[in-house]
C-alpha positions in Angstrom: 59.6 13.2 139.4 63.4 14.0 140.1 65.0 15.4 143.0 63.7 18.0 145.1 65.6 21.5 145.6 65.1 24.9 147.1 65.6 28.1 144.7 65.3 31.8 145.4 65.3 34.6 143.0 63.1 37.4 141.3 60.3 37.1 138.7 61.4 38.1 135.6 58.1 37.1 133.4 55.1 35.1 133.0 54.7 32.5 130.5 51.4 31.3 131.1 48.8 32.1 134.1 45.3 30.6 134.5 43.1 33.3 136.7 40.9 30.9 137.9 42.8 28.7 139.7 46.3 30.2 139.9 48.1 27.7 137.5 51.0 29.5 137.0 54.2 28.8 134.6 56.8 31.7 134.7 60.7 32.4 135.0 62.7 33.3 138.0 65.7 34.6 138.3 68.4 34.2 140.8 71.0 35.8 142.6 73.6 34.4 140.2 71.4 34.8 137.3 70.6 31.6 136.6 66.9 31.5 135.2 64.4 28.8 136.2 61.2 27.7 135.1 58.9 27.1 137.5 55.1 25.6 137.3 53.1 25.3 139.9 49.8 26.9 141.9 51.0 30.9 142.3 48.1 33.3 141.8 48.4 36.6 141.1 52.3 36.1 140.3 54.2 38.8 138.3 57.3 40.1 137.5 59.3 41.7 140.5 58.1 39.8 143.1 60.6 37.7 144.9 59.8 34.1 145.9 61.6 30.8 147.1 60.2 28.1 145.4 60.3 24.6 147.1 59.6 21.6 144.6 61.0 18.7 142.2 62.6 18.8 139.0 61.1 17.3 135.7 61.9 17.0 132.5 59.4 18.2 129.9 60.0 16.8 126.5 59.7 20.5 124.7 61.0 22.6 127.5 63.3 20.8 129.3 63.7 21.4 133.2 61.2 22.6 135.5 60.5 22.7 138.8 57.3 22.0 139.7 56.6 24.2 142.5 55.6 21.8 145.6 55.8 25.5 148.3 55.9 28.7 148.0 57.0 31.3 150.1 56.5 35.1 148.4 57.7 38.2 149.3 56.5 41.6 148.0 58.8 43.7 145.9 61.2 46.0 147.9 63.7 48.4 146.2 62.1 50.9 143.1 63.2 49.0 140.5 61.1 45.7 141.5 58.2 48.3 142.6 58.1 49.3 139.0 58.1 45.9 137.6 55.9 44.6 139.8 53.1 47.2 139.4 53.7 47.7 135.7 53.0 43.9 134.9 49.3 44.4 134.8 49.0 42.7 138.2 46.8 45.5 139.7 43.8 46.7 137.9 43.9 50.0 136.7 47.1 50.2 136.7 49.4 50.1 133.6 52.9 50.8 133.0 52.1 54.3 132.5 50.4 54.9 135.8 53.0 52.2 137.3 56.1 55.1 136.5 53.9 57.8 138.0 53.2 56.0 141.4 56.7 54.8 141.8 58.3 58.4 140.5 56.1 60.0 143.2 56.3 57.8 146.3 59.5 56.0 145.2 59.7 53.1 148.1 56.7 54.0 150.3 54.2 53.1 146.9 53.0 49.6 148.0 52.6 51.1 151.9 50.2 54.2 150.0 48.3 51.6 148.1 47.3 49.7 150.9 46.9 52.2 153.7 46.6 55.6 152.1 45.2 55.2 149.0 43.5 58.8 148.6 47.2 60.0 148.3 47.5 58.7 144.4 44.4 61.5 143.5 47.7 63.6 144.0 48.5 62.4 140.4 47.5 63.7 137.8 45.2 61.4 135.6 43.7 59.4 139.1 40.6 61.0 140.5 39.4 60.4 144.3 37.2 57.6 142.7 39.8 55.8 140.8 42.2 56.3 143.7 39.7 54.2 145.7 39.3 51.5 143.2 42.8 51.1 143.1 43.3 50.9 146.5 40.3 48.4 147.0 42.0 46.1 144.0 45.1 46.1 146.0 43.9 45.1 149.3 41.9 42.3 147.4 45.3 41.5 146.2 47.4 42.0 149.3 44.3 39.4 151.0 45.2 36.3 148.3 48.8 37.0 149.3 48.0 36.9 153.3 46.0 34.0 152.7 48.6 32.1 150.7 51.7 32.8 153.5 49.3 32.0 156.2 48.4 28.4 155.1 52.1 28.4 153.7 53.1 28.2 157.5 51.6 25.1 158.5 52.2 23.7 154.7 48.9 23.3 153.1 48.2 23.5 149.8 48.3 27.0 147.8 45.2 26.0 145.9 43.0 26.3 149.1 44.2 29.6 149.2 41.9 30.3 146.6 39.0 28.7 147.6 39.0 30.4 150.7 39.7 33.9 149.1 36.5 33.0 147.0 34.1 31.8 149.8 35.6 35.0 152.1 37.0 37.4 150.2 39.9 40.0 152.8 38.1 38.6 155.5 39.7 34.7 154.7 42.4 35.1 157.6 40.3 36.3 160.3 37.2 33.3 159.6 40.5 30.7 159.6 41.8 32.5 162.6 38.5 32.5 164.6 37.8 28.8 163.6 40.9 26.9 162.1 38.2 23.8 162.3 36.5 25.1 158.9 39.5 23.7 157.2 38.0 19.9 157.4 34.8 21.3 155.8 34.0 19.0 153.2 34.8 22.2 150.2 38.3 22.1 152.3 39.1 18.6 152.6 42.0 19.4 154.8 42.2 16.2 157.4 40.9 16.7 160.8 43.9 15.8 162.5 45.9 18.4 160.6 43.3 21.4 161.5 43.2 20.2 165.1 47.4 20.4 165.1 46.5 24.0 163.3 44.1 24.9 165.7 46.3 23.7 169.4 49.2 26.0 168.0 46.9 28.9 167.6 46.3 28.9 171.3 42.8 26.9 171.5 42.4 25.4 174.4 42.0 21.6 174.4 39.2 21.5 175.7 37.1 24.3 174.4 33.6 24.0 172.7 34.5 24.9 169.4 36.7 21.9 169.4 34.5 19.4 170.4 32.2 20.6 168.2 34.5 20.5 165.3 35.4 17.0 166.1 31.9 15.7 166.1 30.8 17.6 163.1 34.0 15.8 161.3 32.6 12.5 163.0 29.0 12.9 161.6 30.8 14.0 157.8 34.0 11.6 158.0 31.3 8.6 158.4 29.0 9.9 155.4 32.2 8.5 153.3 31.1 4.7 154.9 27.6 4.6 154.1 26.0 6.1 157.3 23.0 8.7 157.2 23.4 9.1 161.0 25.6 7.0 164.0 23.9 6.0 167.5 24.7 8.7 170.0 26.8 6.1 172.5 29.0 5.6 169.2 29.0 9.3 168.1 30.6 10.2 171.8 32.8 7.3 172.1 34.3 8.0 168.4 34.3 11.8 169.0 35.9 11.3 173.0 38.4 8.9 171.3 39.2 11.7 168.8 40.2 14.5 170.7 41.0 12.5 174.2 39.1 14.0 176.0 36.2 12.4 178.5 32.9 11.1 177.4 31.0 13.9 179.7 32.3 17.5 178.3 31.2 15.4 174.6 27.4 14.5 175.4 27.6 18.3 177.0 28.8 19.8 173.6 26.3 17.4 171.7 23.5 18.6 173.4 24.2 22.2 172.9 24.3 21.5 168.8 21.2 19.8 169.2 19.4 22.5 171.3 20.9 25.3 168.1 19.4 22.4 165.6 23.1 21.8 163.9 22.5 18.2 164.3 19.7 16.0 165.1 18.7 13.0 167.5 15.6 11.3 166.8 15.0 7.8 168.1 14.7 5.1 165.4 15.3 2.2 164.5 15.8 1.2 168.5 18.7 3.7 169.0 19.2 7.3 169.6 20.2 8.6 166.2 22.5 11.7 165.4 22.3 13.3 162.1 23.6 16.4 160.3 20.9 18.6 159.5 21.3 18.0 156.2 20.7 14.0 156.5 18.4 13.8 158.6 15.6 16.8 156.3 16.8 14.4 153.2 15.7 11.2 154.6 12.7 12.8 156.3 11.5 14.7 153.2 12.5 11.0 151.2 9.8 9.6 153.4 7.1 12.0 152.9 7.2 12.5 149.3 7.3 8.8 148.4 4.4 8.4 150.6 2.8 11.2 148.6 3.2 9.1 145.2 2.4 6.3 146.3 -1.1 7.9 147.5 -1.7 9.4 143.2 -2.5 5.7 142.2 -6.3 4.9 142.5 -8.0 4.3 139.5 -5.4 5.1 136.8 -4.7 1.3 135.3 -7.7 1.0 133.4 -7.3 -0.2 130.0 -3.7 -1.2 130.5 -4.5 -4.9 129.9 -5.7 -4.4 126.5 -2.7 -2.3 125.8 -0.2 -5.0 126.9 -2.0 -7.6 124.8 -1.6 -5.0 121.7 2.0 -4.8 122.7 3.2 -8.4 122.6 1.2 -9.1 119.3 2.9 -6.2 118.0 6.5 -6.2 119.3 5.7 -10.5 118.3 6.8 -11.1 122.0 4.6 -12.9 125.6 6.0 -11.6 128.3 6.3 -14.2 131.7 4.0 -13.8 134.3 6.3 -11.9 136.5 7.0 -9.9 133.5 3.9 -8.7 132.5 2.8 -8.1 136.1 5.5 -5.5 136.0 4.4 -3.9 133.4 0.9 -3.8 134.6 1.6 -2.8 138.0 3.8 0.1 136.9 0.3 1.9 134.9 -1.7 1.2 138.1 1.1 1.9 140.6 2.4 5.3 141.9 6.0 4.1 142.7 7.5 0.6 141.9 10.6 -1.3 142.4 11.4 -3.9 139.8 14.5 -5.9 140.7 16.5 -8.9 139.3 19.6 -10.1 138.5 20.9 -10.9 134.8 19.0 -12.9 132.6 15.9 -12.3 134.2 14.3 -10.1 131.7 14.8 -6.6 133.8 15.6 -5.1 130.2 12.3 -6.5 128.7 10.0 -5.5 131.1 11.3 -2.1 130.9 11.0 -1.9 127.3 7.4 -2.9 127.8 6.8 -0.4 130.8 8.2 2.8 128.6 5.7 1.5 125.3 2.7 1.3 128.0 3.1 4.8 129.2 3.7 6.1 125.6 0.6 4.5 124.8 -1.0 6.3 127.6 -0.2 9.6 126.3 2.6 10.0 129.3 5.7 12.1 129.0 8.3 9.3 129.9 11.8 10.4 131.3 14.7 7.8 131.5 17.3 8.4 134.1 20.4 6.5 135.4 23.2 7.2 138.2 26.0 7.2 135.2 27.1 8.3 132.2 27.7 5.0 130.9 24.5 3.6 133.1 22.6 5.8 130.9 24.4 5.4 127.8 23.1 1.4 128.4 19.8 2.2 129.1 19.0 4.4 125.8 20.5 1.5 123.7 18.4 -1.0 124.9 15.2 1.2 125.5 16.2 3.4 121.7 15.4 6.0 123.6 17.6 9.0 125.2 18.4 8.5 128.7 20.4 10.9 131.0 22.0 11.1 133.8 19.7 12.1 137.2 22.8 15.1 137.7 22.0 16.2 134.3 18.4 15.8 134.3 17.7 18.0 137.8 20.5 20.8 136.8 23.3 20.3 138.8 25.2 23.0 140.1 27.6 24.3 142.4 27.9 27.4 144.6 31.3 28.9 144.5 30.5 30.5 147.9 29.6 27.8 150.3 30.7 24.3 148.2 27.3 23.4 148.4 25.6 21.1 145.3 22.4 22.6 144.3 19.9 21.2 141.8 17.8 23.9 139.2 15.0 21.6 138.7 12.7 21.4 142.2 9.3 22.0 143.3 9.4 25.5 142.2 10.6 24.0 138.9 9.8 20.3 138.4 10.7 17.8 135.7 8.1 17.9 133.0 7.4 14.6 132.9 4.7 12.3 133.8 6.5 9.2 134.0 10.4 8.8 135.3 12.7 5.5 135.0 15.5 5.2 136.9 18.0 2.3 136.1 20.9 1.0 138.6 19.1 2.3 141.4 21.4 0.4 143.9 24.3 3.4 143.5 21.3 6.2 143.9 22.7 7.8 147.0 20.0 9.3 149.7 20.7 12.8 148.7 20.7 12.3 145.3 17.3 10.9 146.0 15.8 13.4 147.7 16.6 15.7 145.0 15.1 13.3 142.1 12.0 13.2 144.4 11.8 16.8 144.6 11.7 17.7 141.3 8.9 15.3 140.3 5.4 17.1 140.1 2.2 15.5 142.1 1.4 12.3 140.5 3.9 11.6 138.5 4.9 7.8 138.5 8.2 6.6 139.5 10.1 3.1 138.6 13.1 2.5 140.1 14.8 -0.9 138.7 17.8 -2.3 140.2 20.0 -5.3 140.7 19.6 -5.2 145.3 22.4 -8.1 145.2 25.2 -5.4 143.8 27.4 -3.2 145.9 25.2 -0.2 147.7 26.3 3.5 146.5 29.3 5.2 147.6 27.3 8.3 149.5 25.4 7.5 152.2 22.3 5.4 152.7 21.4 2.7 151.4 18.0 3.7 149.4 17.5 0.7 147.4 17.9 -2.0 150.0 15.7 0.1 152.1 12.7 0.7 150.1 12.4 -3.3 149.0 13.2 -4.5 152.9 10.7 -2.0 154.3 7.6 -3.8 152.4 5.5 -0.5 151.8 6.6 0.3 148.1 4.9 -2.4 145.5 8.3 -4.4 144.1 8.3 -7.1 141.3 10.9 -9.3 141.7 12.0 -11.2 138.6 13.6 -14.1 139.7 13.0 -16.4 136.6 16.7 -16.8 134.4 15.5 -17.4 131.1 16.2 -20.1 128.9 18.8 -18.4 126.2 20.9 -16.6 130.0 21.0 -19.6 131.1 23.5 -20.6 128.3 25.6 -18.1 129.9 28.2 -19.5 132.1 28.9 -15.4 133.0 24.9 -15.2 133.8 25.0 -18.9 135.5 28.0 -18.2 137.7 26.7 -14.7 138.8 23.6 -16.5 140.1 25.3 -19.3 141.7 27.7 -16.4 143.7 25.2 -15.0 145.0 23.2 -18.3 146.5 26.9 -18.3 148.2 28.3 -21.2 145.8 31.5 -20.9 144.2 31.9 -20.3 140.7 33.0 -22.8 138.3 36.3 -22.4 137.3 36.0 -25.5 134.8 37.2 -24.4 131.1 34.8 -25.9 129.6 32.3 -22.8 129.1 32.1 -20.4 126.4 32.3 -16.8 127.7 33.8 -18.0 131.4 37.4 -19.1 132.0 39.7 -19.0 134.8 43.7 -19.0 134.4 45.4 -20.3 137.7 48.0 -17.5 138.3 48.9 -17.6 142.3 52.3 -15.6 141.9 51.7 -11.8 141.5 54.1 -11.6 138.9 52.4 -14.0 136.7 49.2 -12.5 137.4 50.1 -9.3 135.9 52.1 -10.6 133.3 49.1 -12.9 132.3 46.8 -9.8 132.5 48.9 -7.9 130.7 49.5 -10.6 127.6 45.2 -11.3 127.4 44.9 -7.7 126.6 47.6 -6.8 124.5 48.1 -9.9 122.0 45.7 -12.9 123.2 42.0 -11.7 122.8 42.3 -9.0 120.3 44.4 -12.1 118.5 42.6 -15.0 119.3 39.1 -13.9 120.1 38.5 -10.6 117.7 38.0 -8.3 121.4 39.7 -4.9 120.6 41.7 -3.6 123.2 39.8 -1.0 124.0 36.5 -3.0 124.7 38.2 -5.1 127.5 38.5 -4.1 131.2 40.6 -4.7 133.6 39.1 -4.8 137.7 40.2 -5.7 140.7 39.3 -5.4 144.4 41.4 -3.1 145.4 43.8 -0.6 144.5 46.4 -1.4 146.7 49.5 -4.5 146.2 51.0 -6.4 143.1 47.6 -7.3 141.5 45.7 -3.5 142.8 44.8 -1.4 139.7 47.8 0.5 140.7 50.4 -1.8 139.3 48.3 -3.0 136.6 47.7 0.2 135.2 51.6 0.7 135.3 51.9 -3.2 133.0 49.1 -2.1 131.3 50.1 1.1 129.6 53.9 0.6 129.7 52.6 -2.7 127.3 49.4 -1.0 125.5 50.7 2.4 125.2 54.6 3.1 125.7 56.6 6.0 124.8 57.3 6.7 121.4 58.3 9.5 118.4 56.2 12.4 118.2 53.9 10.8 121.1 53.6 13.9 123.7 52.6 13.3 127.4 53.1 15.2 131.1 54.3 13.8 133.7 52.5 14.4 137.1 53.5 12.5 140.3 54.1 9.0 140.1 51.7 8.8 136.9 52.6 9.5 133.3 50.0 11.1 131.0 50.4 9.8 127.8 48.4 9.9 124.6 46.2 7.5 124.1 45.8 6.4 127.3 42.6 5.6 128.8 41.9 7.7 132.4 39.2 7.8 134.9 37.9 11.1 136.6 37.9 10.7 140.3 36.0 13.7 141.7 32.4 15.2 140.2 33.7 18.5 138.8 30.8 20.5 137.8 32.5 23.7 136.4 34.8 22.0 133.5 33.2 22.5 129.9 32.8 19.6 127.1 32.1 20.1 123.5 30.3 17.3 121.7 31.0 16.9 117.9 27.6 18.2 116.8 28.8 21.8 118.7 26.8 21.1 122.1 28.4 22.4 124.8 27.9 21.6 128.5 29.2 21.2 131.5 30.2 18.8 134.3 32.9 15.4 134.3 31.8 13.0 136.8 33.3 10.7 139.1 34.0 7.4 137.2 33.8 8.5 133.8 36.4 7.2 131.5 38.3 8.5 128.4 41.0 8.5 126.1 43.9 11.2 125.9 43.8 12.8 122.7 46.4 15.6 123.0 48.7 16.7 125.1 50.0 19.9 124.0 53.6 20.6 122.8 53.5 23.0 126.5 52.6 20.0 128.5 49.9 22.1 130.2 47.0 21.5 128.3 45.8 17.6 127.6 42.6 17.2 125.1 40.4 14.0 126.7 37.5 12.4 125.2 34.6 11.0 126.9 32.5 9.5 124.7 31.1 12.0 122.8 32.0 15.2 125.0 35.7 16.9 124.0 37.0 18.3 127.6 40.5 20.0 128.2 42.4 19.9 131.4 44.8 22.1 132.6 48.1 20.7 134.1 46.5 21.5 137.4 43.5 19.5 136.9 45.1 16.6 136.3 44.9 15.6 140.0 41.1 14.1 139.4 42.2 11.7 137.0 43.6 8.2 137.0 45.0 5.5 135.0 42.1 3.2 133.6 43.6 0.4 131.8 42.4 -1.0 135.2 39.8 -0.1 138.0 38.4 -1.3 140.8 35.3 -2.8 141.1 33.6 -0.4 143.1 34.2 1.8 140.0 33.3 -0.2 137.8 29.7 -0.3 138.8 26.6 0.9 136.3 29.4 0.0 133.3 29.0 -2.7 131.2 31.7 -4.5 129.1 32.1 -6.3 126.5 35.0 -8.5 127.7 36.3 -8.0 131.5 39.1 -9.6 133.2 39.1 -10.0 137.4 42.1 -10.5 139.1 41.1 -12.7 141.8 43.7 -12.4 144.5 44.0 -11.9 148.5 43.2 -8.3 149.3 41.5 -6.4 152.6 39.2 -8.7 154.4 36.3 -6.0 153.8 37.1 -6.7 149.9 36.8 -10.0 149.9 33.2 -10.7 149.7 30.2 -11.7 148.0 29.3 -8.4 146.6 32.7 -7.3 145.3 32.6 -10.9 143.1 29.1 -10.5 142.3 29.1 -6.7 140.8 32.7 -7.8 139.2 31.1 -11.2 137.0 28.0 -8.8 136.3 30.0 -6.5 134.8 31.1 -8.5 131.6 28.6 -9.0 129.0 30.5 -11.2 126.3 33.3 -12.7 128.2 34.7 -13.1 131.5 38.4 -14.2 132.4 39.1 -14.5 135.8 43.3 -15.0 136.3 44.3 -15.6 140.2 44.3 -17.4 142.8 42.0 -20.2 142.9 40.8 -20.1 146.2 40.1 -16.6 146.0 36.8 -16.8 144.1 35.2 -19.0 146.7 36.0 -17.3 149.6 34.4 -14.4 148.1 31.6 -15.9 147.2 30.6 -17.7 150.7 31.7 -14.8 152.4 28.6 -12.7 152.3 29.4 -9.8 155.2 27.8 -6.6 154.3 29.2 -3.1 156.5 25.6 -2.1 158.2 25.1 1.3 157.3 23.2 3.1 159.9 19.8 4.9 157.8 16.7 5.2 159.4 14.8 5.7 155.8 13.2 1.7 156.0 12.0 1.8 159.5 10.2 5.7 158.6 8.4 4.5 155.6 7.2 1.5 157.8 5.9 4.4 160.4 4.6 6.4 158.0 2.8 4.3 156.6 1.0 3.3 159.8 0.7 6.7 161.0 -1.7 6.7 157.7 -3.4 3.6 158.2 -2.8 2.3 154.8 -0.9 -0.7 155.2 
């Protein structure tokens, strides 16, 4: 980005405007008659309008300068002239150039005023009828309310996008719900920080210590600490955090708190030995969690028979004899209503899966494989050779414009038809995304959930896996056993040896494990850098494009940060005829491999066969194909599924020459290389190494520091995450006497 500027002039014409989301690329012209092409978030821009544009300069390859509009502040066209341009642009509907000359002709200055206020003045013309006249009037005001929107958040400098997503959710009424309560801002559809809605909020005259501030502020508690794991926080904590947050005293808190609990906005039910506070929300999906499992588990008398003989015909068949452990799975899983199998690599998880899926083929069951991920899934149909989904894709994801809110198609009302569901890497199911699987599975239908407990728990809250093997009701197989051909894995080896809390052995002497001493940042990268670009595709046949790069942490010399910077200035630099857009601090080149960052459920892929769908999710990775000539659209390629982005999309995506760890979970690589040095004490532990070594399937470099690795490893901290879903199924299943 160059140097930022101020300009102020006139529309003279659109180049390009996305209705949508406001993406807007037009010309202004100034006072001196200068003209400037500006890009940027301005809906409903057209020609006549005057505007001052705050932003940065940068310099497109194809159409040189442009400043990419940063603020906005818009003003309605004043003298005839501008009227006339203004309203013959197409900007209102109904109204065309034609009609545009009339208006203007007949109430010269005053037209915009008669629009707004006195619309059944324009039946006066001939051509407009009293209906028409009405219509136009009503798409004016909607109009006029984007633009009130838009200066009104343009005074405290938020973001003009939000403009839009408030004008969608509230139509003309945007202002006044902002006005009333500036606290809906922090809403998790909003995003705006809590801090900046309370500053919003003060100004506005709201007292400091009114209700709907306190409220607000423990509302934004509850949501803020969804993001670290928690389904609910002890009260004490809830009014400390929330008294600390507002300053304000711990009584007028627990006052405000019960009130929300007493109008059943939150919840406080004691478990787990403390007074827990939930959002509604939480607490019905843990609750509803509980019962339904319970249910399943109850639909499993009698239904194993003949599963023995089955099994038998299956090894003789497949030419296979399954462990003990193994084949226990497998039965278990005909006779059981809901079963964990866990394990960590080498221990035959795949296998016994495999055999699992045959049995219930066998036994006539429709069998549904399901994974957190894309690529998670993706794995799982190549080993099973059978086509496995995403649980997003599988319940019908969607998303209501309206309220934000993430709703699933397939429920009770609608349930998966299936008799049988598999769900891989069930350590990153979150609890809400579990209480939707579990809804849309019909009575009696049997549920395997296999996972790997040691890796990281899922980024939303809860920690569902952990819970259901710790809490002892659900049956879980545990395959502890490495077997003989993993254990000629130093990558399989090590992993198990991390997590008993022994370091890994940084000895070259292995065949798919090796660690280069690098303790200087600089040589860390560099060393990074030259592995992926000359040394492994060289050396060891590894294409560039099946290694990955992970770290801890995003943040410092050896954060994914600077190594995607190495990376792609090495792997992918500039050259003729090579478009890209630059967007921040990041350069979007093609060919470069990028990450989305947010679930986006709206955005449409093509596959190659002509499917079309919809929906990018968070952590799934591409490669730039195209970036147009205009620099707003880019062609990106995940997988199988074609998706373009426009230029103001481009703020869910990320370098991913590198990623963190956390990212990196559910993927599987062929080659991975760790960076191994000192980051944030709550990065270095066991899980973080663990997840990062289980990543690699063919070969694991670690380059680093070489104390790094086994202070990971012996540090085995876990964050508690407050969820109250292990102690409930222990209850409920008392409560039914079934233990």
């Amino acid at each position: 980005m160059g140097e930022r500027c101020t300009i102020e002039g006139t529309v003279l014409n659109l180049i390009f405007q996305n209705e949508e989301n406001g993406y807007t690329v037009l010309r202004l012209v100034t006072a001196e008659g200068e003209v400037v092409t500006v890009v940027g978030c301005i809906p409903c821009a057209a020609p006549g309008e005057s505007m001052t544009v705050t932003g940065a300069w940068v310099n497109h390859p194809s159409y040189g300068q442009q400043l990419t509009a940063e603020q906005v502040e818009r003003r309605m066209p004043e003298d005839e002239t501008e009227i006339l341009n203004y309203l013959s642009s197409g900007v209102l509907k109904g109204v065309g150039p034609a009609t545009a000359a009339r208006l203007t002709e007949r109430f010269g200055v005053d037209t915009l005023t008669v629009l707004e206020e006195e619309p059944e003045k324009l039946s006066l013309i001939k051509g407009i009828t009293a209906k028409k006249a009405m219509e136009i009037g009503a798409a004016f005001r909607a109009l006029s309310g984007m633009r009130r929107v838009m200066e009104f958040l343009a005074r405290y400098d938020l973001p003009v996008p939000l403009a839009m997503q408030l004008y969608r959710t509230y139509g003309a009424a945007a202002i006044d719900k902002v006005r009333e309560n500036p606290y809906l801002l922090s809403d998790d559809r909003y995003g705006v920080d809590f801090g900046v809605t309370d500053e919003i909020a003060l100004s506005m005259g709201l007292a400091g210590d009114s209700p709907c501030r306190t409220e607000a502020a423990l509302t934004y508690e509850l949501t803020y600490n969804l993001n670290n794991g928690h389904v609910f926080l002890p009260r004490e904590k809830l009014v400390a955090a929330t008294a600390q947050l507002i300053d304000c005293g711990g009584d007028a808190v627990e006052k405000t708190l019960d009130d929300l609990l007493e109008r059943h906005i939150l919840v406080q039910e004691h478990i787990a030995n403390v007074d827990a506070c939930y959002l509604w929300k939480m607490y019905e999906a843990e609750a509803y969690t509980q019962r339904k499992l319970l249910t399943l588990m109850e639909a499993q008398a009698d239904r194993g028979r003949g599963a023995e003989k089955i099994v038998e015909e299956i090894q003789k068949v497949q030419g296979i004899s399954y462990a003990p452990q193994q084949k226990k799975a497998v039965l278990l899983a005909a006779q059981k209503g809901v079963l964990l199998l866990t394990g960590g690599p080498g221990t035959g998880k795949t296998t016994s899966v495999r055999g699992i899926v045959t049995l219930f083929e066998r036994m006539g069951l429709d069998v549904m494989l399901l994974a957190p991920t894309g690529r998670a899934a993706q794995r799982m149909s190549e080993l099973c050779d059978r086509e496995a989904q995403t649980v997003h894709r599988a319940l019908g994801m969607t998303l209501n414009d309206q309220t934000g809110e993430i709703g699933f198609t397939k429920n009770e009302k609608d349930p998966l038809a299936a008799d049988a569901v598999i769900v891989d890497e069930m350590s990153m199911v979150d609890l809400l995304l579990m209480r939707a699987l579990l809804a849309a599975l019909r009575p009696g239908c049997r549920l395997v959930m296999v996972g790997d407990p040691d890796q990281l728990p899922s980024v939303g809250a809860g920690n569902v896996f952990g819970d259901l093997i710790r809490s002892g009701v659900v049956e879980t197989i545990s395959l502890t056993e490495i077997f003989r051909q993993a254990r000629q894995s130093a990558i399989i080896r090590n992993a198990h040896a991390v997590n008993l809390g022994q370091p890994p052995q940084l000895e070259n002497k292995q065949s798919d494990f090796f660690f280069l001493c690098r303790r200087t940042p600089d040589r860390l990268v560099d060393t990074v850098v030259e592995l992926c670009k000359t040394r492994l595709p060289e050396k060891m046949g590894i294409p560039t494009d099946q290694i990955q790069v992970l770290s801890p942490t995003r943040k410092g010399a050896a954060g994914t940060g600077n190594l995607n910077r190495a990376l792609q200035a090495a792997l992918n630099p500039p050259a003729a005829g090579k478009h890209q857009k630059e967007w921040g601090d990041l350069i979007f080149r093609e060919g470069d491999r990028v990450m989305q960052t947010k679930n986006n459920y709206d955005v449409v892929w093509e596959k190659t066969d002509g499917t079309v769908g919809t929906g990018i999710f968070n952590g799934d990775v591409g490669t730039i194909q195209e970036v147009d000539p205009s620099g707003e659209l880019l062609t990106i390629l995940f997988d199988d599924r074609l998706v373009t982005y426009t230029a103001d999309m481009l703020s869910q995506l990320e370098m991913a020459y590198a990623v963190t760890v956390h990212k990196a979970q559910g993927s599987e690589y062929r080659a991975v290389i760790l960076a191994t040095a000192p980051a944030a004490p709550s990065l270095m532990v066991r899980g973080v190494l663990y997840t990062a070594i289980t990543r690699a399937r063919d070969l694991l470099i670690l380059v680093g520091d070489d104390t790094v690795p086994a202070r990971m490893a012996a540090n085995d901290k876990q964050q508690r995450r407050y969820s109250g879903l292990r102690r409930r199924l222990k209850e409920g299943v008392n409560a039914a006497g079934c233990e």
